[in-house]
PDB file of N, CA, C and O in Angstrom:
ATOM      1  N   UNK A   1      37.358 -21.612 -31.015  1.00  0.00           N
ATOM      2  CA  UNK A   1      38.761 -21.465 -30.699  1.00  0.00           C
ATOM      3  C   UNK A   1      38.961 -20.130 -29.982  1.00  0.00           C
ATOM      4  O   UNK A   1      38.838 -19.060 -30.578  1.00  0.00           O
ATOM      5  N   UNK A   2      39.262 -20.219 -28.723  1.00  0.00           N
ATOM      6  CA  UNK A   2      40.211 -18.891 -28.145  1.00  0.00           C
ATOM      7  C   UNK A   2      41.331 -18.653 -28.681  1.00  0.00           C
ATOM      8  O   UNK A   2      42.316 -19.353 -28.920  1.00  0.00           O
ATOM      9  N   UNK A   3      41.013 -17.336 -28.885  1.00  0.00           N
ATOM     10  CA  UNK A   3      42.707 -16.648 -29.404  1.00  0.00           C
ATOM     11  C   UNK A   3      42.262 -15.126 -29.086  1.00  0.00           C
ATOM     12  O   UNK A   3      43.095 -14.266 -29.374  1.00  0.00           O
ATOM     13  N   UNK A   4      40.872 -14.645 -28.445  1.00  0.00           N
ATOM     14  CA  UNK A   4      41.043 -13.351 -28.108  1.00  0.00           C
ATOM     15  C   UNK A   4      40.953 -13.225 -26.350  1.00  0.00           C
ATOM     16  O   UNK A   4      41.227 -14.322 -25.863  1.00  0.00           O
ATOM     17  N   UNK A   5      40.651 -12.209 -25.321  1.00  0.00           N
ATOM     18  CA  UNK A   5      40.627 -12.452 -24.253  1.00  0.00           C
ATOM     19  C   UNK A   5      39.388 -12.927 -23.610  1.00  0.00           C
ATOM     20  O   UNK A   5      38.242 -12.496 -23.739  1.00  0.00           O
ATOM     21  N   UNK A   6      39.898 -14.023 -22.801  1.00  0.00           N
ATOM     22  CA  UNK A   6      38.647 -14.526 -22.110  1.00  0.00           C
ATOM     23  C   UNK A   6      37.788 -13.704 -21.145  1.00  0.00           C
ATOM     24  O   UNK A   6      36.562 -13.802 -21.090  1.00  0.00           O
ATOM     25  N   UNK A   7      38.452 -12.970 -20.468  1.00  0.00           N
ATOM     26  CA  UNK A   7      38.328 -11.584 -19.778  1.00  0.00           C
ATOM     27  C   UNK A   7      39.204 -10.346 -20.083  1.00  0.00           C
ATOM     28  O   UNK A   7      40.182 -10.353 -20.832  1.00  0.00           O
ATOM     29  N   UNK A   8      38.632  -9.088 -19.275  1.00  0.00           N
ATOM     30  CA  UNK A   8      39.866  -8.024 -19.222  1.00  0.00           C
ATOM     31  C   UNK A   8      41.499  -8.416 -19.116  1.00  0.00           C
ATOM     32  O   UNK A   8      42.459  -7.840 -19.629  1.00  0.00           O
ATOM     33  N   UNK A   9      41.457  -9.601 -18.267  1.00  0.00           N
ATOM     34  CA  UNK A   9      42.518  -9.513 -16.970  1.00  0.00           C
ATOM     35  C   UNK A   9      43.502 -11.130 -17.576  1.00  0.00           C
ATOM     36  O   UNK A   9      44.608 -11.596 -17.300  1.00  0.00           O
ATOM     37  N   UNK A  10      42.152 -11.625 -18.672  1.00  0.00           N
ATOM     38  CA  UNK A  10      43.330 -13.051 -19.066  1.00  0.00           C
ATOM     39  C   UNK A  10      42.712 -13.140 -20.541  1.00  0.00           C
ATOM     40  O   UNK A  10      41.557 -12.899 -20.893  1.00  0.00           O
ATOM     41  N   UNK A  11      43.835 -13.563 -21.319  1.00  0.00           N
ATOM     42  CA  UNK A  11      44.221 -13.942 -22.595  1.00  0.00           C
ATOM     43  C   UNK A  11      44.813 -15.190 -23.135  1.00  0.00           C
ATOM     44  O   UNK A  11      46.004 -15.351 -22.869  1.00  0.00           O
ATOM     45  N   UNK A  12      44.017 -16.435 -24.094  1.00  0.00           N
ATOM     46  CA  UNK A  12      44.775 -17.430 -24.123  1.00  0.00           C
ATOM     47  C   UNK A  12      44.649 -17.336 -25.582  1.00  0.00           C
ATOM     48  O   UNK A  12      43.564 -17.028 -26.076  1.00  0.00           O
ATOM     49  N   UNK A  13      45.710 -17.586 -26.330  1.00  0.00           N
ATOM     50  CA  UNK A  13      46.049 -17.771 -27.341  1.00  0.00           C
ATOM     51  C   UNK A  13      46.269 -18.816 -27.548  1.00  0.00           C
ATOM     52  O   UNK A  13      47.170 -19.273 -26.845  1.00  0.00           O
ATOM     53  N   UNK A  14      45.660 -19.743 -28.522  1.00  0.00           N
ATOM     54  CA  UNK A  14      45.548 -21.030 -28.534  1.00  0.00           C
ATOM     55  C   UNK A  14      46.326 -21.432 -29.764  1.00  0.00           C
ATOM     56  O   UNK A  14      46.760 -22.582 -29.699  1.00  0.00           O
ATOM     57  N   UNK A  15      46.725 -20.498 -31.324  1.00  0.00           N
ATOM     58  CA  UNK A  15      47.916 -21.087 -31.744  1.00  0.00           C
ATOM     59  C   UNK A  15      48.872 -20.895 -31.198  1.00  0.00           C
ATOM     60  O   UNK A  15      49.769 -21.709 -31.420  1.00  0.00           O
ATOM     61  N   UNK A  16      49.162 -19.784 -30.254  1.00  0.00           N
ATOM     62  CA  UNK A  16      50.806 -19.721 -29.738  1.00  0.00           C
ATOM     63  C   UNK A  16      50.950 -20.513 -28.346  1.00  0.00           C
ATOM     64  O   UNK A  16      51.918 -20.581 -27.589  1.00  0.00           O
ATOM     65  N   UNK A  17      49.821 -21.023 -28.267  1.00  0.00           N
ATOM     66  CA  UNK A  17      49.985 -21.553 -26.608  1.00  0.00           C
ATOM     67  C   UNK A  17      50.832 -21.243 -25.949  1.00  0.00           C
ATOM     68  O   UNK A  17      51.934 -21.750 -25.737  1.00  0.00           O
ATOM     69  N   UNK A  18      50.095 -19.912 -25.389  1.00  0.00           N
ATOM     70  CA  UNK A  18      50.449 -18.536 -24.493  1.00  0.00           C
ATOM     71  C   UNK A  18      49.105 -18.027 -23.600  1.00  0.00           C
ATOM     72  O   UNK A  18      48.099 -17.826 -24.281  1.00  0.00           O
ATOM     73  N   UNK A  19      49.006 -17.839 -22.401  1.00  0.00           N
ATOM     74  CA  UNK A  19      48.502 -17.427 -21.609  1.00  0.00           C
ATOM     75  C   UNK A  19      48.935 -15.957 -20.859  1.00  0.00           C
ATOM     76  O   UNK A  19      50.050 -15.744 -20.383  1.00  0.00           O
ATOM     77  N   UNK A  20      47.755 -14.954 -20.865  1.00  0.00           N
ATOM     78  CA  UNK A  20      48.378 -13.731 -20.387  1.00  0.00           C
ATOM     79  C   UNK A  20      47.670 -13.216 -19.352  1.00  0.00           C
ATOM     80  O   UNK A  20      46.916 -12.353 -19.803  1.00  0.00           O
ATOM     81  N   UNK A  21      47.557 -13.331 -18.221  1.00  0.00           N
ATOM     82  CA  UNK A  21      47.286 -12.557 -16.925  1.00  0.00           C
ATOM     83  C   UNK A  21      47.827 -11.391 -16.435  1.00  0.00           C
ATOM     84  O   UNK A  21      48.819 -11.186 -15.735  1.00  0.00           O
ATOM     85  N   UNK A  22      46.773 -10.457 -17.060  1.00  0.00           N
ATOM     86  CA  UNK A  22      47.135  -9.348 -16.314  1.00  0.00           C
ATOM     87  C   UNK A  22      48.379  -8.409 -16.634  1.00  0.00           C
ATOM     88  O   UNK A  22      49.036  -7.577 -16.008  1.00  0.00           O
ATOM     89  N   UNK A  23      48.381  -9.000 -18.036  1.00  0.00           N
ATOM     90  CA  UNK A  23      49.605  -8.245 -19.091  1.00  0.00           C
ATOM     91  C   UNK A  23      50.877  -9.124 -18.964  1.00  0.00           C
ATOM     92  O   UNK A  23      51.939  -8.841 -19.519  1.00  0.00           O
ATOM     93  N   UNK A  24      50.668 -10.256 -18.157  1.00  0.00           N
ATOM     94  CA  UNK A  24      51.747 -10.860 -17.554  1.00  0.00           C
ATOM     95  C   UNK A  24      51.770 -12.288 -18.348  1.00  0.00           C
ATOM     96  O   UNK A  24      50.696 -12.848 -18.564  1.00  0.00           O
ATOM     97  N   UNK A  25      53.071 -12.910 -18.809  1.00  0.00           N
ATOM     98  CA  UNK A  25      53.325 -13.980 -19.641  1.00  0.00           C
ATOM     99  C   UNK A  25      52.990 -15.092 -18.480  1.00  0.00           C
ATOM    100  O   UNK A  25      53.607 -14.985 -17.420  1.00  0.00           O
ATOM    101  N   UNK A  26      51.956 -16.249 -18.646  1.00  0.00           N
ATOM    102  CA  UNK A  26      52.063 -17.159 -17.271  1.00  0.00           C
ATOM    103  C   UNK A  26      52.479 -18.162 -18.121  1.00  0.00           C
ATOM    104  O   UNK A  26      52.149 -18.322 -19.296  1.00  0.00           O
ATOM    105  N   UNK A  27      53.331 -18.921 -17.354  1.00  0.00           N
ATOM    106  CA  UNK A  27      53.942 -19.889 -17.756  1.00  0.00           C
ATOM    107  C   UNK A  27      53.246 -21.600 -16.777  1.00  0.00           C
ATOM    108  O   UNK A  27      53.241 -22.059 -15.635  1.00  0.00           O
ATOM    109  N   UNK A  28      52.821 -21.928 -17.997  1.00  0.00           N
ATOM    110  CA  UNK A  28      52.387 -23.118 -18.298  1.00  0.00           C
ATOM    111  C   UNK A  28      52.393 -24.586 -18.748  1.00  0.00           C
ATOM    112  O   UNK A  28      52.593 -24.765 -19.949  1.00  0.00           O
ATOM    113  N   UNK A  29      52.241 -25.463 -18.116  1.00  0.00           N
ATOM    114  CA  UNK A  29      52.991 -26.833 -18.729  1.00  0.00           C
ATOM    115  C   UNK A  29      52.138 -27.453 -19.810  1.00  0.00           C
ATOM    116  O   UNK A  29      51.051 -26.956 -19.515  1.00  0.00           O
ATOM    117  N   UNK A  30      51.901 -28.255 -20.926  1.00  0.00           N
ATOM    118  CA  UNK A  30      51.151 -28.741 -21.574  1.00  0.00           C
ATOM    119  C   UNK A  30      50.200 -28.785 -21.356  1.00  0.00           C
ATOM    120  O   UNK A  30      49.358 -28.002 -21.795  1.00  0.00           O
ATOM    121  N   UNK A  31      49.896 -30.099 -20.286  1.00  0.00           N
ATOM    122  CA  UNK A  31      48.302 -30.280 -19.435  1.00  0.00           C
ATOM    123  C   UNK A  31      47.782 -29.011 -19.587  1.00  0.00           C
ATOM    124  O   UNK A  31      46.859 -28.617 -20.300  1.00  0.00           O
ATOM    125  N   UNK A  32      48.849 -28.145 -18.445  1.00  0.00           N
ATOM    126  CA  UNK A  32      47.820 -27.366 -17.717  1.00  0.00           C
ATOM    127  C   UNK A  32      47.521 -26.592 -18.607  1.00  0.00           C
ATOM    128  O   UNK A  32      46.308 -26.464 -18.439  1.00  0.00           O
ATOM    129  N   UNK A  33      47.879 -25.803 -19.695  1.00  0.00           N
ATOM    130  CA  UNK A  33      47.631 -25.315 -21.047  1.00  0.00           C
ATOM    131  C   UNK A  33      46.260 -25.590 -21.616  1.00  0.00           C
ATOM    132  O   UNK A  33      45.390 -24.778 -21.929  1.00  0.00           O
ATOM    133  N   UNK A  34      46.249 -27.330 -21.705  1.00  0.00           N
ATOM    134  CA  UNK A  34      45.227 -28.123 -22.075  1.00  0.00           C
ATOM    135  C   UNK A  34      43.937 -28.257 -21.339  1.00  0.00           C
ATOM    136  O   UNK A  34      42.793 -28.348 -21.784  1.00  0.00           O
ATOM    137  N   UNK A  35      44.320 -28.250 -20.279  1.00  0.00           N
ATOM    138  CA  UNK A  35      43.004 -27.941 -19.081  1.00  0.00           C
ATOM    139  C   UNK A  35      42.202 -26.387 -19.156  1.00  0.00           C
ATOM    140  O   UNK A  35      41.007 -26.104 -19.241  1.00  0.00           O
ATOM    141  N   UNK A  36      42.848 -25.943 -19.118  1.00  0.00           N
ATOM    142  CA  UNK A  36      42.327 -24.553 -18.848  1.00  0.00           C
ATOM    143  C   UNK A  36      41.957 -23.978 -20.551  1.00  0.00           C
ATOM    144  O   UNK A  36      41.533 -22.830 -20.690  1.00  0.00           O
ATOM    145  N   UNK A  37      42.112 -24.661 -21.472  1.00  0.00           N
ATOM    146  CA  UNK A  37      41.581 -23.914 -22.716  1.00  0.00           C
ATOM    147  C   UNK A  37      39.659 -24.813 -22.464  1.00  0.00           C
ATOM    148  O   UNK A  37      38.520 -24.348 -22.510  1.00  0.00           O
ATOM    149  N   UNK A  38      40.205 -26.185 -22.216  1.00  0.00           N
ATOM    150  CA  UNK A  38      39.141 -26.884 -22.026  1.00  0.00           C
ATOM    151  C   UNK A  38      37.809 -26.439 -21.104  1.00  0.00           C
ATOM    152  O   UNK A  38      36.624 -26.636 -21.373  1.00  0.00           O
ATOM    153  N   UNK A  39      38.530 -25.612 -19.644  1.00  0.00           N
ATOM    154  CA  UNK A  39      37.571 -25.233 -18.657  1.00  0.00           C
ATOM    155  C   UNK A  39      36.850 -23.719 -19.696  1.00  0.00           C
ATOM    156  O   UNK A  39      35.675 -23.609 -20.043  1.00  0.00           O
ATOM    157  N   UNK A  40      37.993 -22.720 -19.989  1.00  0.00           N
ATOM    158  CA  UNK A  40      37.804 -21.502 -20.705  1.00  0.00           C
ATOM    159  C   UNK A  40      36.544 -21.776 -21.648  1.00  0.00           C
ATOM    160  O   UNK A  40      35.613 -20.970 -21.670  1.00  0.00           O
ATOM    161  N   UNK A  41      36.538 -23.024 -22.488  1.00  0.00           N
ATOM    162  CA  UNK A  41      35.987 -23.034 -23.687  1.00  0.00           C
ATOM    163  C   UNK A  41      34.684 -23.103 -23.293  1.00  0.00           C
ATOM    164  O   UNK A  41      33.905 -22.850 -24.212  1.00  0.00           O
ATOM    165  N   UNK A  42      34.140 -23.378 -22.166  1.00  0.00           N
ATOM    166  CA  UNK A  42      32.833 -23.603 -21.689  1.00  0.00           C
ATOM    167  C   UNK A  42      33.105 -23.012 -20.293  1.00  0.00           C
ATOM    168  O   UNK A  42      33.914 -23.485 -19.496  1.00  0.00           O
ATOM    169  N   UNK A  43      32.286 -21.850 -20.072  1.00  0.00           N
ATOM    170  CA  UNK A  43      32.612 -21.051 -18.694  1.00  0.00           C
ATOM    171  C   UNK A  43      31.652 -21.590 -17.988  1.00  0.00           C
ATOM    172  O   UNK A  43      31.828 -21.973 -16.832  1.00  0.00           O
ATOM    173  N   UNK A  44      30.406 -21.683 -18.688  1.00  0.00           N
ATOM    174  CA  UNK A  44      29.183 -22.190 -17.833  1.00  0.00           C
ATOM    175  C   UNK A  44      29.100 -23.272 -17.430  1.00  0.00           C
ATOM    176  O   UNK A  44      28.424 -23.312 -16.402  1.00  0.00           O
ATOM    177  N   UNK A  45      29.596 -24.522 -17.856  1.00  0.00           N
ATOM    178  CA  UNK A  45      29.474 -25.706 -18.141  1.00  0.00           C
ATOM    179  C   UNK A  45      30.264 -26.053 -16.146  1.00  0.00           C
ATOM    180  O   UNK A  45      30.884 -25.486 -15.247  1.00  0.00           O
ATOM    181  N   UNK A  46      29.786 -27.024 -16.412  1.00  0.00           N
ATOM    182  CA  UNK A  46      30.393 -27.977 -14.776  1.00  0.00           C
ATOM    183  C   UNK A  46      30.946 -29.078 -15.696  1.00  0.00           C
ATOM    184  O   UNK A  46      30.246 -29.441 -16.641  1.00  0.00           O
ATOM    185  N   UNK A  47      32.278 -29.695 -15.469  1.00  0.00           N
ATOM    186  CA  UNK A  47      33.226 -30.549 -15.801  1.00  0.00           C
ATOM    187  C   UNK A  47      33.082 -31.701 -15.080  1.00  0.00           C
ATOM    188  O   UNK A  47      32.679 -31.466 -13.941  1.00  0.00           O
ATOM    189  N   UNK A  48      33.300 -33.106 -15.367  1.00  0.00           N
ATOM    190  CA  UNK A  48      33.328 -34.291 -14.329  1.00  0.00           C
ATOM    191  C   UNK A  48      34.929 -34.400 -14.508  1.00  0.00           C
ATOM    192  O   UNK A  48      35.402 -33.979 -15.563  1.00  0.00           O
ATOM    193  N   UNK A  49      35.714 -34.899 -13.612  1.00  0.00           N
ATOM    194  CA  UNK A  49      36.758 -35.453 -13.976  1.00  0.00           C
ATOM    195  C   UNK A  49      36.844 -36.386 -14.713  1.00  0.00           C
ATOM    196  O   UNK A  49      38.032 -36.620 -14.933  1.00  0.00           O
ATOM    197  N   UNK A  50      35.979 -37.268 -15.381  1.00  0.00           N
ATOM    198  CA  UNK A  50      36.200 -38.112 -16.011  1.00  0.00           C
ATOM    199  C   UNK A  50      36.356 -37.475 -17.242  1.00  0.00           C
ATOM    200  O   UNK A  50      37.414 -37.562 -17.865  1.00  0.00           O
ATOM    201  N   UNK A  51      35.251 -36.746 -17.708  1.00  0.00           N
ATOM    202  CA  UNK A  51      35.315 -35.707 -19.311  1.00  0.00           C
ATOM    203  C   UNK A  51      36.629 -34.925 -19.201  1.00  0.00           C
ATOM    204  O   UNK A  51      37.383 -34.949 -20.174  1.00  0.00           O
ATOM    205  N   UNK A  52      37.002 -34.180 -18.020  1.00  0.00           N
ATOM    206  CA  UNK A  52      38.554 -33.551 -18.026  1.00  0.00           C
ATOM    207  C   UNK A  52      39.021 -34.176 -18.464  1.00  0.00           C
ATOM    208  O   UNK A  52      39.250 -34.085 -19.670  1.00  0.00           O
ATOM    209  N   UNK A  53      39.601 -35.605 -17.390  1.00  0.00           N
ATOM    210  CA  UNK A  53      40.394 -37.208 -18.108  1.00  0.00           C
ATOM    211  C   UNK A  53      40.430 -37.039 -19.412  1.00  0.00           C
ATOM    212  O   UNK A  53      41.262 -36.309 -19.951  1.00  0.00           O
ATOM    213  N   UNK A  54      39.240 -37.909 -20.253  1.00  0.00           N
ATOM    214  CA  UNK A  54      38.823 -38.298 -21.501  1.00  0.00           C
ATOM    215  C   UNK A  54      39.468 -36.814 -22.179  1.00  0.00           C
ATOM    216  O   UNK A  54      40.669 -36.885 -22.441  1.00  0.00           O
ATOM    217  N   UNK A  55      38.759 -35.426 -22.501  1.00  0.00           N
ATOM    218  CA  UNK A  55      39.448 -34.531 -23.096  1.00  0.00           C
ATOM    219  C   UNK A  55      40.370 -34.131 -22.598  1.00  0.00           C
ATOM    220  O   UNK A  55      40.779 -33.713 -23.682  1.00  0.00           O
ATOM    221  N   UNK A  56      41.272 -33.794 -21.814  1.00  0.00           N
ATOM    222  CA  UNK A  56      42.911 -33.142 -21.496  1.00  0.00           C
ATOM    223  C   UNK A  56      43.799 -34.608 -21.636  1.00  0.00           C
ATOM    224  O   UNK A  56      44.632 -34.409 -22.521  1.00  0.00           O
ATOM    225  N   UNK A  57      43.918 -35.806 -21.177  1.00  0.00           N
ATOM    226  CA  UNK A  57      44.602 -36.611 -21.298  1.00  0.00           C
ATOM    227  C   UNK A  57      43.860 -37.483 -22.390  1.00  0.00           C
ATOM    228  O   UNK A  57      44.635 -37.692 -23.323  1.00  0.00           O
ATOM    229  N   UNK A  58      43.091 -37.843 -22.515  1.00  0.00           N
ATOM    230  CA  UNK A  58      42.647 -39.112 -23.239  1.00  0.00           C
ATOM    231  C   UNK A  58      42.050 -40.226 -23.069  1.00  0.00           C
ATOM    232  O   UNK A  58      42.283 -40.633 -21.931  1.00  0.00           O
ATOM    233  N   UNK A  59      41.266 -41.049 -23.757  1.00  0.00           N
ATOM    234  CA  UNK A  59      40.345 -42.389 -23.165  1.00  0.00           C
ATOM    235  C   UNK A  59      41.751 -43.318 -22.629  1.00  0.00           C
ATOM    236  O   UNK A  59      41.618 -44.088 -21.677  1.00  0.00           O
ATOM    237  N   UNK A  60      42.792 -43.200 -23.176  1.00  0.00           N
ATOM    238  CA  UNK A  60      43.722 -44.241 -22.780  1.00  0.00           C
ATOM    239  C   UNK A  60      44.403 -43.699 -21.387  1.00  0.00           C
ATOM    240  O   UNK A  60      45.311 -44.442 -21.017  1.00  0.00           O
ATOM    241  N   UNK A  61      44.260 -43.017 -20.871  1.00  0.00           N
ATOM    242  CA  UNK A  61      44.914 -42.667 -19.750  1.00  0.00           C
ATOM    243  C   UNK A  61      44.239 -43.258 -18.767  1.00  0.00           C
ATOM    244  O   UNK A  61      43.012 -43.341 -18.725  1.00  0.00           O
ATOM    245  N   UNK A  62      45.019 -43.693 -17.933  1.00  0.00           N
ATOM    246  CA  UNK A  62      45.127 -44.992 -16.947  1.00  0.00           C
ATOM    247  C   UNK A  62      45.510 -44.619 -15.615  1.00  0.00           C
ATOM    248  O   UNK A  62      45.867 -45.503 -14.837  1.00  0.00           O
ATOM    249  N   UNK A  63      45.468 -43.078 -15.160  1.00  0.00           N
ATOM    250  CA  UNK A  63      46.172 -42.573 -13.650  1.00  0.00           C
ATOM    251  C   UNK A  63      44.647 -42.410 -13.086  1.00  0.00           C
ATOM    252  O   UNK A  63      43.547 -42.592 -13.610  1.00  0.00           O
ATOM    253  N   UNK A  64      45.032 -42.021 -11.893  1.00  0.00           N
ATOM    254  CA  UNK A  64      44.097 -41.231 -10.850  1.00  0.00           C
ATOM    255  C   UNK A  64      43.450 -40.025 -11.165  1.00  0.00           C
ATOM    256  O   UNK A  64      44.023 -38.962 -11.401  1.00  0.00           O
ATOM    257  N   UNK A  65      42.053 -40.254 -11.161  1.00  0.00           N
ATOM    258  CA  UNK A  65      41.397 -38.995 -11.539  1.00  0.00           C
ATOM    259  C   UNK A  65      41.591 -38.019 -10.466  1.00  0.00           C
ATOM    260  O   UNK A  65      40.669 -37.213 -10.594  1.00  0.00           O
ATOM    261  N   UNK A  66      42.185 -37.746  -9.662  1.00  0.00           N
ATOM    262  CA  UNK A  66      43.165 -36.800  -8.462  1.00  0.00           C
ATOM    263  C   UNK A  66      43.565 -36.048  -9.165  1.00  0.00           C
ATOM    264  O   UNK A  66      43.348 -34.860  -8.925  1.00  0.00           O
ATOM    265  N   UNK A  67      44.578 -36.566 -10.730  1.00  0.00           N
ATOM    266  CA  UNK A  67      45.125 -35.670 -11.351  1.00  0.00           C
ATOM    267  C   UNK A  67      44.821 -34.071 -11.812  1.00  0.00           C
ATOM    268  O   UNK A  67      45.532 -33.099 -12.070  1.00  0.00           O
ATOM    269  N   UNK A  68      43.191 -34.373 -11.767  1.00  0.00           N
ATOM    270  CA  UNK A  68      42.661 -33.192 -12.114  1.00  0.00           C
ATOM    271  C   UNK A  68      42.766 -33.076 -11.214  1.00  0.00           C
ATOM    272  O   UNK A  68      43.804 -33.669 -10.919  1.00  0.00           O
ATOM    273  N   UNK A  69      42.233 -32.524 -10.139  1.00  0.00           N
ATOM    274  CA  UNK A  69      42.588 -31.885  -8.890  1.00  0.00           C
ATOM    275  C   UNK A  69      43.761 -31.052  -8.863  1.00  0.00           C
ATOM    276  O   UNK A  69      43.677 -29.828  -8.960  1.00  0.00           O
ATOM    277  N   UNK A  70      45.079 -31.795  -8.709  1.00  0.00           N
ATOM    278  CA  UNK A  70      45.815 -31.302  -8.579  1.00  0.00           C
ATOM    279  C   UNK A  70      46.477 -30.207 -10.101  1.00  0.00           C
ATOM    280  O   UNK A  70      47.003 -29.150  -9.750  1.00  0.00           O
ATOM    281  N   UNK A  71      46.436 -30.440 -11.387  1.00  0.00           N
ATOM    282  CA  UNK A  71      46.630 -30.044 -12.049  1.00  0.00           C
ATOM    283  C   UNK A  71      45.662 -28.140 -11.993  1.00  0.00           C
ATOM    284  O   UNK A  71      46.211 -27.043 -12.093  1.00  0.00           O
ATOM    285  N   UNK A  72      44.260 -28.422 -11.816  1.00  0.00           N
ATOM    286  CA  UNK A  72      43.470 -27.347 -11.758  1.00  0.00           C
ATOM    287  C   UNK A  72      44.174 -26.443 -10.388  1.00  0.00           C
ATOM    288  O   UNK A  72      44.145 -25.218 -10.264  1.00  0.00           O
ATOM    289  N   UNK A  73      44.624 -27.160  -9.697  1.00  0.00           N
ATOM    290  CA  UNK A  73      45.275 -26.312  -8.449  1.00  0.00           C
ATOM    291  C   UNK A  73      46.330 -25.596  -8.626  1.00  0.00           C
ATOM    292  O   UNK A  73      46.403 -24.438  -8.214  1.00  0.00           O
ATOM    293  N   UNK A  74      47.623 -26.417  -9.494  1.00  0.00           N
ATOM    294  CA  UNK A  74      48.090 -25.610 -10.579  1.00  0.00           C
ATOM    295  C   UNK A  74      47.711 -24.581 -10.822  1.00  0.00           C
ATOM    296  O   UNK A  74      47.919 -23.611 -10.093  1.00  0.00           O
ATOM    297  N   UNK A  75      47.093 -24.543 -11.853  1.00  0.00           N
ATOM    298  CA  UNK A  75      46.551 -23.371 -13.269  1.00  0.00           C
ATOM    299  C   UNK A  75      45.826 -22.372 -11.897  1.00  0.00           C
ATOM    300  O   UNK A  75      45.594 -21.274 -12.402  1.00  0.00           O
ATOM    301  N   UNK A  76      45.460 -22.356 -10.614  1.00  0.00           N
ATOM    302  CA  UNK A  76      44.752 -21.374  -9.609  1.00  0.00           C
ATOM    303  C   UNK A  76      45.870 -20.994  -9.117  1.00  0.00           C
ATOM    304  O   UNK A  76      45.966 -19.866  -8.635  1.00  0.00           O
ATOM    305  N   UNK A  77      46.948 -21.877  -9.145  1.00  0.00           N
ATOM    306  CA  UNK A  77      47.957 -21.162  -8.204  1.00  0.00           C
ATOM    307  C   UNK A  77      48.870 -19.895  -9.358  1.00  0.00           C
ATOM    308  O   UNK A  77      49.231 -18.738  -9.142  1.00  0.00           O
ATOM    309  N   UNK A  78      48.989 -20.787 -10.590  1.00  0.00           N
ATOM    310  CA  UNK A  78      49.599 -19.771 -11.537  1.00  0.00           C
ATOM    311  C   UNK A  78      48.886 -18.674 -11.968  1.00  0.00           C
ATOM    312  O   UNK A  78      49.712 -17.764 -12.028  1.00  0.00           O
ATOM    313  N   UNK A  79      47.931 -18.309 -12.262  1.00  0.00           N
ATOM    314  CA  UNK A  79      46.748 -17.196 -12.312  1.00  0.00           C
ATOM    315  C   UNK A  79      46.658 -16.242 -11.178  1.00  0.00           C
ATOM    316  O   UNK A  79      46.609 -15.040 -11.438  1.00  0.00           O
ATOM    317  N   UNK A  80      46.625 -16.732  -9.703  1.00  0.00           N
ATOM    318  CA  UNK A  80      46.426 -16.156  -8.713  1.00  0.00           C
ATOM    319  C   UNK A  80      47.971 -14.981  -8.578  1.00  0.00           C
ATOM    320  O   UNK A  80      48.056 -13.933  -7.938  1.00  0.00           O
ATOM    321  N   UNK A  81      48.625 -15.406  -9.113  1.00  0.00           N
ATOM    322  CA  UNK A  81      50.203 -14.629  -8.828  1.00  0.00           C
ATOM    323  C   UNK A  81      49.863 -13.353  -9.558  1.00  0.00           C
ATOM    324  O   UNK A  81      50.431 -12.345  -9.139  1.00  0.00           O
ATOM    325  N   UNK A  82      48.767 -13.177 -10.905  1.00  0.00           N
ATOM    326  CA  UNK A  82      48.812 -12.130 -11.199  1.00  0.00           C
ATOM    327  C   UNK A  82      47.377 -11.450 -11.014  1.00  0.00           C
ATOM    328  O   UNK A  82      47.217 -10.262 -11.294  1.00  0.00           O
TER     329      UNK A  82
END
């Protein structure tokens, strides 16, 4: 479980589901919350979208694996601001 900083520069707190860049509160939607504890939790690791799928949404989720894509573009665009 993260709850101390992943780096100098970012902090995810995983009971308060809170993210901190750079001393800075980033504001986050569920998913993307959910994605990025998932990418965090394994830095080394390479992700398929399907395992994203399966862990951030679920075996029952039924959209376009695009979603990741765009969701991770998200969480780069919100990070990058600080």
């Amino acid at each position: 479980m993260l709850t101390n900083s992943v780096s100098e520069d970012l902090v995810i707190n995983i009971p308060a589901r809170k993210v901190i860049a750079n001393g800075q509160l980033i504001t986050l939607t569920a998913k993307e919350f959910d994605l990025l504890v998932a990418l965090a939790s394994a830095p080394d690791r390479v992700f398929t979208r399907e395992t994203l799928l399966n862990q951030v949404w679920g075996y029952t989720y039924l959209g376009d694996g695009r979603t990741v894509d765009v969701h991770i573009g998200t969480v780069r665009k919100s990070l990058r601001a600080f």
